[in-house]
C-alpha positions in Angstrom: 18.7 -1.9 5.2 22.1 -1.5 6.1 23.6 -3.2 3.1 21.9 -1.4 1.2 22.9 2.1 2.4 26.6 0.8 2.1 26.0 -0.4 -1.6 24.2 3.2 -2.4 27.1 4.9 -1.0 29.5 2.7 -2.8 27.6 3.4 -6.1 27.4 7.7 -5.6 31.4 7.1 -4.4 32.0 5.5 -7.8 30.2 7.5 -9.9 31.4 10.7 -8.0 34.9 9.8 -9.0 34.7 8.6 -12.1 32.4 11.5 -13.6 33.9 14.7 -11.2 37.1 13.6 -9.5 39.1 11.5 -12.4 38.1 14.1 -15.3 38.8 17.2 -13.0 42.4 15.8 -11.7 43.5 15.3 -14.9 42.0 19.2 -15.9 44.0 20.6 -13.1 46.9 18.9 -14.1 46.9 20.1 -17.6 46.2 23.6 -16.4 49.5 23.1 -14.2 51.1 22.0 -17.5 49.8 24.8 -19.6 50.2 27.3 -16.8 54.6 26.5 -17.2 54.7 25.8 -20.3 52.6 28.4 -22.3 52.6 29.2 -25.7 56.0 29.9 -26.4 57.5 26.1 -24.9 54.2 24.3 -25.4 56.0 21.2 -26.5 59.0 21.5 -24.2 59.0 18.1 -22.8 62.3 19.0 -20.3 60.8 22.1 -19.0 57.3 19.8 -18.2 59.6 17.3 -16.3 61.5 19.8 -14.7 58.3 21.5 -13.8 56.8 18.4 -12.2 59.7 17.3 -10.2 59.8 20.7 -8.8 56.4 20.2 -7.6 56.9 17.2 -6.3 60.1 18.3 -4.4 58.4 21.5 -2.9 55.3 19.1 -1.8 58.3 16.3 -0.3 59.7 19.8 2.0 56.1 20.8 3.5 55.3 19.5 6.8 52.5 16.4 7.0 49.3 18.8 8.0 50.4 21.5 5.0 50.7 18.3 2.3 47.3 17.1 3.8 45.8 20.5 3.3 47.6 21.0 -0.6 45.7 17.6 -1.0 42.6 18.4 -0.1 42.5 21.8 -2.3 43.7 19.5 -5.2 40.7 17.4 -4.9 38.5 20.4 -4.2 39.8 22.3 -7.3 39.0 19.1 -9.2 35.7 18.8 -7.4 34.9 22.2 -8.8 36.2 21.7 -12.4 34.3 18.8 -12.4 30.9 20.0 -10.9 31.4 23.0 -13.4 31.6 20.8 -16.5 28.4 18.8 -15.3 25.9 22.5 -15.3 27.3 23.4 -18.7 25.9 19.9 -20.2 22.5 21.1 -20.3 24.2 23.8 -22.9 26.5 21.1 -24.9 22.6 19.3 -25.0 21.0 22.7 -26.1 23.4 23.3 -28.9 23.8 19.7 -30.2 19.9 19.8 -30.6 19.8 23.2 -32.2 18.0 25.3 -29.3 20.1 28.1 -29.5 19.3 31.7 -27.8 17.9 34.5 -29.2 21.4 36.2 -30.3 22.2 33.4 -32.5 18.9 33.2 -34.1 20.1 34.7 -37.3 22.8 31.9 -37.7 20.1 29.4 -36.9 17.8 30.2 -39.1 20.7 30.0 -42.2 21.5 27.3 -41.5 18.2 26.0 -41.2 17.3 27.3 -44.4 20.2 25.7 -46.3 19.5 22.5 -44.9 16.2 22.7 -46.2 17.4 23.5 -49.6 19.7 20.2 -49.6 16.7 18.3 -48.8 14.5 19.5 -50.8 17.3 19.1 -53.9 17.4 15.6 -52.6 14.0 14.9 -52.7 13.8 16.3 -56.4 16.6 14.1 -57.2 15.1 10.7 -55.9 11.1 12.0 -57.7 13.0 12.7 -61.0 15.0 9.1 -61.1 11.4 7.7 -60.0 9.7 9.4 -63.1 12.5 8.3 -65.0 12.4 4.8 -64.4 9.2 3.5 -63.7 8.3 0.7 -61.6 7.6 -1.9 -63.8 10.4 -1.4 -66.1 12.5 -0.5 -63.6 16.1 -2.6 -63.7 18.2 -3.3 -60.5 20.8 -0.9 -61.1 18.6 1.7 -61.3 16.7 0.8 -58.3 20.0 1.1 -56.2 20.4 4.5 -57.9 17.0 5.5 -56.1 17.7 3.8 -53.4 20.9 5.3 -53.2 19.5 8.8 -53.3 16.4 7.8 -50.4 19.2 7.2 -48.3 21.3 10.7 -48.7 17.5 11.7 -47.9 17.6 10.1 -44.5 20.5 11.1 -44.0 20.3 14.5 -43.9 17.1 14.3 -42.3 14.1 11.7 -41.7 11.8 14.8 -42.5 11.6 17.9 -43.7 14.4 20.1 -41.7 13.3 22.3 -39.3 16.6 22.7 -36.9 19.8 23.6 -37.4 21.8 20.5 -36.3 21.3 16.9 -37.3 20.5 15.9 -34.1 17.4 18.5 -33.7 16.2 17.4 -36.7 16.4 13.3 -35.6 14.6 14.9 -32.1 11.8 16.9 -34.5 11.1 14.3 -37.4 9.6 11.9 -34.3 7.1 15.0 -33.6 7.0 15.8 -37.8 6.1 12.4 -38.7 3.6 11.7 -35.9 1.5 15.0 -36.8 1.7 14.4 -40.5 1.3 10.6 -40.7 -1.1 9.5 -37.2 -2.5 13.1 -36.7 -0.5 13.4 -33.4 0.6 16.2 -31.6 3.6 14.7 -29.5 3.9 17.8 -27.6 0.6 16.9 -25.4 0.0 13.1 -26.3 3.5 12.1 -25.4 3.1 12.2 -21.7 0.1 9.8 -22.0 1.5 7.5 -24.4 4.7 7.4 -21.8 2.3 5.7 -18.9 1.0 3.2 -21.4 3.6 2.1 -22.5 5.3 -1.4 -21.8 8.2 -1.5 -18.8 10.4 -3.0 -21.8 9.9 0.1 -24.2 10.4 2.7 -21.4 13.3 1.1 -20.6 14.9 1.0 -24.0 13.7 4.8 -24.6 15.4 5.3 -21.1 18.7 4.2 -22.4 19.0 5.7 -25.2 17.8 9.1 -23.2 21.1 8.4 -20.5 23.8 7.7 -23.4 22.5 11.0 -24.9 22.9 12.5 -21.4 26.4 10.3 -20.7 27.6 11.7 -24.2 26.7 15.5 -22.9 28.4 14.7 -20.2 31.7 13.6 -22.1 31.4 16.0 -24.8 32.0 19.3 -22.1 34.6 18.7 -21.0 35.8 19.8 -24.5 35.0 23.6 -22.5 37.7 23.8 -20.1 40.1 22.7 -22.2 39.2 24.6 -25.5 39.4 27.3 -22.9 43.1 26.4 -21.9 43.8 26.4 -25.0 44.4 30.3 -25.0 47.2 29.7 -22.7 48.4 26.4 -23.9 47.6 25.8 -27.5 47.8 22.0 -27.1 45.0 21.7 -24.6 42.6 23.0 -27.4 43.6 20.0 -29.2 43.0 17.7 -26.1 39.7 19.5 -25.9 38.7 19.1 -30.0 39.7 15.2 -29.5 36.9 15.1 -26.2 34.1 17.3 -28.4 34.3 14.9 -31.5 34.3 12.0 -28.9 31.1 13.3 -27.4 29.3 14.5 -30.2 30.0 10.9 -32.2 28.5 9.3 -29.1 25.4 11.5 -28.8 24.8 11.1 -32.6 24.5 7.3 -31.8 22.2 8.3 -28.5 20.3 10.3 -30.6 19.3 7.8 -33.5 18.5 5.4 -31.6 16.3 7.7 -29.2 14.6 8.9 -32.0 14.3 5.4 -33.8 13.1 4.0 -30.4 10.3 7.1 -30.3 9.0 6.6 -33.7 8.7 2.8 -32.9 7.0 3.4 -29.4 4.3 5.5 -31.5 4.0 3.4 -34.5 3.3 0.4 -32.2 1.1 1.7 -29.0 -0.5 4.8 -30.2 -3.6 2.5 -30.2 -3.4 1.6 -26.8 -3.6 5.6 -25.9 -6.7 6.0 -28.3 -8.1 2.6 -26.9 -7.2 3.8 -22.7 -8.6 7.3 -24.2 -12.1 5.7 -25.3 -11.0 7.3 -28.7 -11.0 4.0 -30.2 -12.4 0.4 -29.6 -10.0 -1.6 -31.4 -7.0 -3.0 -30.3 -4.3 -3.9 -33.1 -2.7 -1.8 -36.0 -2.0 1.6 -36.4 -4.0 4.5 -35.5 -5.7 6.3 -38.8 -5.2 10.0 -38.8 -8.8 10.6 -37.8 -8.6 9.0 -34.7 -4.8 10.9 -34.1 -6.5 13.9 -34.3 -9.0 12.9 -32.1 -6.7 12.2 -29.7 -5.0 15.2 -30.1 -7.9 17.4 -29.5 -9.1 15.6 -26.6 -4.7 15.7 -24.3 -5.0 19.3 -25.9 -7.7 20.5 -23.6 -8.2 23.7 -25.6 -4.6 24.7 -25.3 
Protein backbone atom coordinates (compact mmCIF):
# COMPACT_ATOMS: atom_id res chain seq x y z
CA UNK A 1 0.00 0.00 0.00
CA UNK A 2 2.95 2.04 0.50
CA UNK A 3 4.36 1.62 -2.95
CA UNK A 4 1.66 2.58 -4.19
CA UNK A 5 1.08 5.87 -2.38
CA UNK A 6 4.75 6.70 -3.43
CA UNK A 7 3.96 5.87 -7.26
CA UNK A 8 0.59 8.08 -6.98
CA UNK A 9 2.52 10.85 -5.62
CA UNK A 10 5.16 10.39 -8.15
CA UNK A 11 2.47 10.39 -10.93
CA UNK A 12 0.34 13.90 -9.53
CA UNK A 13 4.28 15.32 -8.98
CA UNK A 14 4.78 14.71 -12.73
CA UNK A 15 1.84 15.65 -14.07
CA UNK A 16 1.71 18.86 -11.75
CA UNK A 17 4.92 20.02 -13.30
CA UNK A 18 4.62 19.22 -16.55
CA UNK A 19 0.96 20.74 -17.05
CA UNK A 20 1.18 23.92 -14.28
CA UNK A 21 4.81 24.36 -13.29
CA UNK A 22 6.93 24.01 -16.80
CA UNK A 23 4.17 26.02 -18.91
CA UNK A 24 3.69 28.73 -16.07
CA UNK A 25 7.73 29.25 -15.62
CA UNK A 26 8.24 29.80 -19.03
CA UNK A 27 4.77 32.47 -18.93
CA UNK A 28 6.46 34.39 -16.10
CA UNK A 29 9.48 34.56 -17.90
CA UNK A 30 8.14 35.92 -21.03
CA UNK A 31 6.12 38.45 -18.99
CA UNK A 32 9.63 39.48 -17.37
CA UNK A 33 10.76 39.73 -21.04
CA UNK A 34 7.89 41.71 -22.25
CA UNK A 35 7.58 43.64 -19.05
CA UNK A 36 11.60 45.29 -20.17
CA UNK A 37 11.34 45.15 -23.40
CA UNK A 38 7.84 46.49 -24.52
CA UNK A 39 6.77 47.57 -27.61
CA UNK A 40 9.09 49.97 -28.62
CA UNK A 41 12.57 47.42 -28.15
CA UNK A 42 10.54 44.26 -28.55
CA UNK A 43 13.32 42.65 -30.57
CA UNK A 44 16.22 44.16 -28.69
CA UNK A 45 18.20 41.19 -28.06
CA UNK A 46 21.04 43.36 -25.87
CA UNK A 47 18.58 45.00 -23.74
CA UNK A 48 16.97 41.18 -22.96
CA UNK A 49 20.53 39.98 -22.05
CA UNK A 50 21.24 42.92 -20.11
CA UNK A 51 17.88 42.62 -18.53
CA UNK A 52 18.55 39.04 -17.38
CA UNK A 53 22.01 39.33 -16.08
CA UNK A 54 20.71 42.05 -14.02
CA UNK A 55 18.27 39.79 -12.56
CA UNK A 56 20.50 37.36 -12.01
CA UNK A 57 23.07 39.68 -10.28
CA UNK A 58 20.46 41.30 -7.95
CA UNK A 59 19.21 37.53 -7.03
CA UNK A 60 23.46 36.55 -6.61
CA UNK A 61 23.43 39.99 -3.78
CA UNK A 62 20.25 38.79 -1.67
CA UNK A 63 20.93 36.85 1.40
CA UNK A 64 20.13 32.82 1.31
CA UNK A 65 16.48 33.05 3.14
CA UNK A 66 15.40 36.24 0.75
CA UNK A 67 16.69 34.04 -2.60
CA UNK A 68 14.67 31.09 -1.01
CA UNK A 69 11.61 33.23 -0.55
CA UNK A 70 12.08 35.10 -4.41
CA UNK A 71 12.00 31.26 -5.34
CA UNK A 72 9.19 30.18 -3.90
CA UNK A 73 7.03 33.29 -5.25
CA UNK A 74 8.44 32.27 -8.75
CA UNK A 75 7.03 28.97 -8.43
CA UNK A 76 3.89 30.32 -6.87
CA UNK A 77 3.31 32.90 -9.63
CA UNK A 78 3.76 30.03 -12.04
CA UNK A 79 1.57 27.81 -9.97
CA UNK A 80 -1.07 30.50 -10.41
CA UNK A 81 -0.60 31.16 -14.26
CA UNK A 82 -0.75 27.75 -14.61
CA UNK A 83 -3.89 26.81 -12.48
CA UNK A 84 -5.47 29.88 -14.27
CA UNK A 85 -4.82 28.47 -17.75
CA UNK A 86 -6.35 25.03 -16.66
CA UNK A 87 -10.27 26.80 -15.53
CA UNK A 88 -10.30 28.71 -18.83
CA UNK A 89 -10.08 25.23 -20.83
CA UNK A 90 -13.57 24.53 -20.19
CA UNK A 91 -13.99 27.95 -22.37
CA UNK A 92 -11.20 27.07 -25.15
CA UNK A 93 -13.70 23.58 -25.12
CA UNK A 94 -16.91 25.77 -25.32
CA UNK A 95 -15.79 27.90 -28.15
CA UNK A 96 -13.95 25.13 -30.25
CA UNK A 97 -17.47 23.23 -30.12
CA UNK A 98 -19.55 26.24 -30.89
CA UNK A 99 -21.46 26.81 -27.46
CA UNK A 100 -21.04 30.22 -27.30
CA UNK A 101 -23.11 32.65 -24.76
CA UNK A 102 -25.98 34.53 -25.36
CA UNK A 103 -24.04 37.92 -26.44
CA UNK A 104 -22.53 36.19 -29.36
CA UNK A 105 -25.55 34.56 -30.51
CA UNK A 106 -25.98 36.75 -33.45
CA UNK A 107 -22.45 35.87 -34.74
CA UNK A 108 -23.31 32.29 -34.15
CA UNK A 109 -26.18 31.97 -35.83
CA UNK A 110 -24.29 33.73 -39.25
CA UNK A 111 -22.15 31.69 -39.25
CA UNK A 112 -24.25 28.85 -38.81
CA UNK A 113 -26.30 29.90 -41.53
CA UNK A 114 -23.52 30.31 -44.09
CA UNK A 115 -22.25 27.01 -43.31
CA UNK A 116 -25.48 25.63 -44.13
CA UNK A 117 -25.59 27.38 -47.33
CA UNK A 118 -21.99 25.76 -48.40
CA UNK A 119 -23.49 22.47 -47.64
CA UNK A 120 -26.36 22.68 -49.06
CA UNK A 121 -24.46 24.11 -52.51
CA UNK A 122 -22.41 21.05 -51.98
CA UNK A 123 -24.96 18.68 -51.79
CA UNK A 124 -26.59 20.20 -55.02
CA UNK A 125 -23.37 19.95 -56.66
CA UNK A 126 -22.65 16.08 -55.95
CA UNK A 127 -27.12 15.29 -56.87
CA UNK A 128 -26.55 17.31 -60.13
CA UNK A 129 -23.17 15.27 -61.28
CA UNK A 130 -25.26 12.17 -60.04
CA UNK A 131 -28.23 13.00 -62.46
CA UNK A 132 -25.75 13.76 -64.98
CA UNK A 133 -23.98 10.77 -65.07
CA UNK A 134 -25.91 7.89 -64.28
CA UNK A 135 -24.89 4.82 -62.76
CA UNK A 136 -24.72 2.46 -65.34
CA UNK A 137 -23.04 4.64 -67.81
CA UNK A 138 -21.14 6.20 -65.47
CA UNK A 139 -17.15 6.30 -66.44
CA UNK A 140 -14.29 6.41 -63.87
CA UNK A 141 -13.42 9.81 -64.21
CA UNK A 142 -16.61 10.92 -63.60
CA UNK A 143 -17.10 8.79 -60.61
CA UNK A 144 -13.89 10.52 -58.94
CA UNK A 145 -15.63 13.85 -59.88
CA UNK A 146 -18.60 12.68 -57.54
CA UNK A 147 -16.61 11.27 -55.35
CA UNK A 148 -14.56 14.22 -55.21
CA UNK A 149 -17.44 16.43 -54.42
CA UNK A 150 -18.99 13.65 -51.40
CA UNK A 151 -15.84 14.38 -49.83
CA UNK A 152 -15.88 18.42 -49.81
CA UNK A 153 -19.38 17.23 -48.31
CA UNK A 154 -17.75 15.47 -45.34
CA UNK A 155 -15.65 17.85 -45.06
CA UNK A 156 -17.49 20.50 -44.15
CA UNK A 157 -19.72 18.56 -42.25
CA UNK A 158 -20.92 14.74 -41.86
CA UNK A 159 -24.49 16.29 -41.65
CA UNK A 160 -26.43 18.96 -42.07
CA UNK A 161 -24.74 21.96 -40.12
CA UNK A 162 -26.13 23.02 -37.11
CA UNK A 163 -22.99 24.79 -35.14
CA UNK A 164 -20.86 27.21 -35.86
CA UNK A 165 -17.42 25.57 -35.76
CA UNK A 166 -16.32 22.30 -37.42
CA UNK A 167 -15.79 20.74 -34.41
CA UNK A 168 -19.59 21.26 -33.05
CA UNK A 169 -20.73 20.04 -36.05
CA UNK A 170 -18.36 16.55 -35.90
CA UNK A 171 -19.88 16.55 -31.90
CA UNK A 172 -23.78 17.07 -33.42
CA UNK A 173 -23.73 14.87 -36.73
CA UNK A 174 -23.09 11.66 -34.03
CA UNK A 175 -26.56 12.96 -32.40
CA UNK A 176 -27.97 14.07 -36.28
CA UNK A 177 -27.27 10.83 -37.73
CA UNK A 178 -28.46 8.62 -34.90
CA UNK A 179 -32.02 10.42 -34.81
CA UNK A 180 -32.40 10.46 -38.47
CA UNK A 181 -30.93 7.05 -39.43
CA UNK A 182 -31.67 4.47 -36.03
CA UNK A 183 -34.53 6.71 -34.58
CA UNK A 184 -32.20 7.59 -31.53
CA UNK A 185 -32.23 10.29 -29.38
CA UNK A 186 -28.46 10.34 -28.02
CA UNK A 187 -29.31 12.95 -25.56
CA UNK A 188 -31.24 10.21 -23.20
CA UNK A 189 -30.00 6.78 -24.77
CA UNK A 190 -26.39 7.64 -24.57
CA UNK A 191 -25.96 7.04 -20.96
CA UNK A 192 -27.42 3.49 -21.33
CA UNK A 193 -25.65 2.53 -24.43
CA UNK A 194 -22.27 3.86 -22.28
CA UNK A 195 -22.86 0.81 -19.56
CA UNK A 196 -23.33 -1.68 -22.37
CA UNK A 197 -20.84 -1.16 -24.01
CA UNK A 198 -17.49 -3.29 -24.27
CA UNK A 199 -14.32 -2.25 -21.77
CA UNK A 200 -12.47 -2.01 -25.28
CA UNK A 201 -14.85 0.64 -26.90
CA UNK A 202 -15.09 2.77 -23.67
CA UNK A 203 -11.73 2.77 -23.59
CA UNK A 204 -11.07 3.90 -27.12
CA UNK A 205 -14.04 6.64 -26.74
CA UNK A 206 -12.09 7.53 -23.51
CA UNK A 207 -9.01 8.42 -25.37
CA UNK A 208 -10.16 10.24 -27.85
CA UNK A 209 -12.36 12.20 -24.96
CA UNK A 210 -8.65 13.06 -22.96
CA UNK A 211 -6.65 14.12 -26.27
CA UNK A 212 -9.67 16.52 -26.84
CA UNK A 213 -9.27 17.54 -23.18
CA UNK A 214 -5.10 17.45 -23.44
CA UNK A 215 -5.54 19.69 -26.68
CA UNK A 216 -7.89 22.20 -24.54
CA UNK A 217 -5.44 22.14 -22.26
CA UNK A 218 -2.54 23.07 -24.73
CA UNK A 219 -4.56 25.33 -26.85
CA UNK A 220 -5.10 28.06 -23.55
CA UNK A 221 -2.33 28.84 -22.98
CA UNK A 222 -2.62 30.74 -26.29
CA UNK A 223 -4.68 33.31 -23.43
CA UNK A 224 -1.95 34.63 -21.44
CA UNK A 225 0.07 35.21 -23.96
CA UNK A 226 -2.28 36.70 -26.68
CA UNK A 227 -2.81 38.79 -23.56
CA UNK A 228 0.88 39.79 -23.31
CA UNK A 229 0.84 40.57 -26.44
CA UNK A 230 -0.63 44.19 -25.65
CA UNK A 231 2.55 44.87 -23.88
CA UNK A 232 4.98 42.85 -25.92
CA UNK A 233 3.77 42.31 -29.40
CA UNK A 234 5.90 39.14 -29.87
CA UNK A 235 4.18 37.21 -27.19
CA UNK A 236 0.96 37.33 -29.28
CA UNK A 237 2.81 35.57 -31.84
CA UNK A 238 4.11 32.90 -29.19
CA UNK A 239 0.47 32.70 -28.23
CA UNK A 240 -1.11 32.37 -32.14
CA UNK A 241 1.80 29.49 -32.66
CA UNK A 242 0.22 27.54 -29.12
CA UNK A 243 -3.72 28.19 -30.34
CA UNK A 244 -3.05 26.71 -33.95
CA UNK A 245 -1.07 23.95 -32.00
CA UNK A 246 -4.10 23.22 -29.87
CA UNK A 247 -6.88 23.61 -32.08
CA UNK A 248 -4.94 21.17 -34.86
CA UNK A 249 -4.76 18.69 -32.07
CA UNK A 250 -8.33 18.84 -30.89
CA UNK A 251 -9.49 18.66 -34.58
CA UNK A 252 -7.74 15.19 -34.59
CA UNK A 253 -9.47 14.44 -30.87
CA UNK A 254 -12.47 15.49 -32.22
CA UNK A 255 -12.77 13.13 -35.47
CA UNK A 256 -11.87 10.44 -33.97
CA UNK A 257 -14.33 10.98 -30.86
CA UNK A 258 -16.96 11.44 -33.14
CA UNK A 259 -15.93 8.54 -35.60
CA UNK A 260 -15.50 6.36 -32.43
CA UNK A 261 -19.28 7.49 -31.30
CA UNK A 262 -20.90 6.79 -34.55
CA UNK A 263 -19.11 3.34 -34.60
CA UNK A 264 -20.14 2.54 -30.85
CA UNK A 265 -23.85 3.16 -32.05
CA UNK A 266 -23.78 1.65 -35.36
CA UNK A 267 -22.38 -1.57 -33.71
CA UNK A 268 -24.19 -2.06 -30.04
CA UNK A 269 -27.29 -0.07 -30.31
CA UNK A 270 -28.79 -3.59 -30.42
CA UNK A 271 -27.46 -4.64 -27.35
CA UNK A 272 -29.38 -1.48 -25.60
CA UNK A 273 -32.71 -2.51 -27.44
CA UNK A 274 -31.96 -6.23 -26.56
CA UNK A 275 -30.81 -5.28 -22.39
CA UNK A 276 -34.06 -2.88 -22.95
CA UNK A 277 -36.41 -5.88 -23.87
CA UNK A 278 -37.10 -3.55 -26.91
CA UNK A 279 -35.79 -6.18 -29.13
CA UNK A 280 -35.15 -10.01 -29.11
CA UNK A 281 -32.54 -10.25 -31.57
CA UNK A 282 -29.06 -10.05 -31.26
CA UNK A 283 -26.95 -9.07 -34.56
CA UNK A 284 -27.24 -6.11 -37.08
CA UNK A 285 -28.40 -2.77 -36.85
CA UNK A 286 -31.35 -1.48 -35.06
CA UNK A 287 -34.36 -0.46 -37.59
CA UNK A 288 -35.77 2.95 -36.91
CA UNK A 289 -38.89 1.47 -35.33
CA UNK A 290 -37.15 -0.18 -32.76
CA UNK A 291 -34.75 3.35 -32.20
CA UNK A 292 -37.70 5.05 -31.52
CA UNK A 293 -38.82 2.60 -29.30
CA UNK A 294 -35.98 2.91 -27.40
CA UNK A 295 -36.19 6.41 -27.35
CA UNK A 296 -39.53 6.71 -25.98
CA UNK A 297 -39.01 4.20 -23.43
CA UNK A 298 -34.85 6.32 -21.71
CA UNK A 299 -37.19 9.42 -22.39
CA UNK A 300 -39.57 8.69 -19.63
CA UNK A 301 -41.98 11.44 -20.79
CA UNK A 302 -39.32 14.07 -20.77
Amino acid sequence: MENFFQELGKKLAEKWVSLLLLPGLLFVAAARAGAALSQRDALDHDLLLRTASDTMAALARMPGTSRVVAAVGLLLAAAGVGLAVQALAGVTQRIWLGAWPRPFEPVRRRLVARRFRRWHQEVARRRELERSHPGESRTREQQSRINAAADRINRLALAEPARPTWMGDRIQAVEQVALHRSGLDLAFAWPRLWLVLPDTVRGEITAAHAAFARAAAIGSWAWPYLFLGAVWWPAALIGAVIGTTGWARARAAVSDLSALSEAAVDLHARTLATALGISVDTTGPITIAEGERITALVRKGR
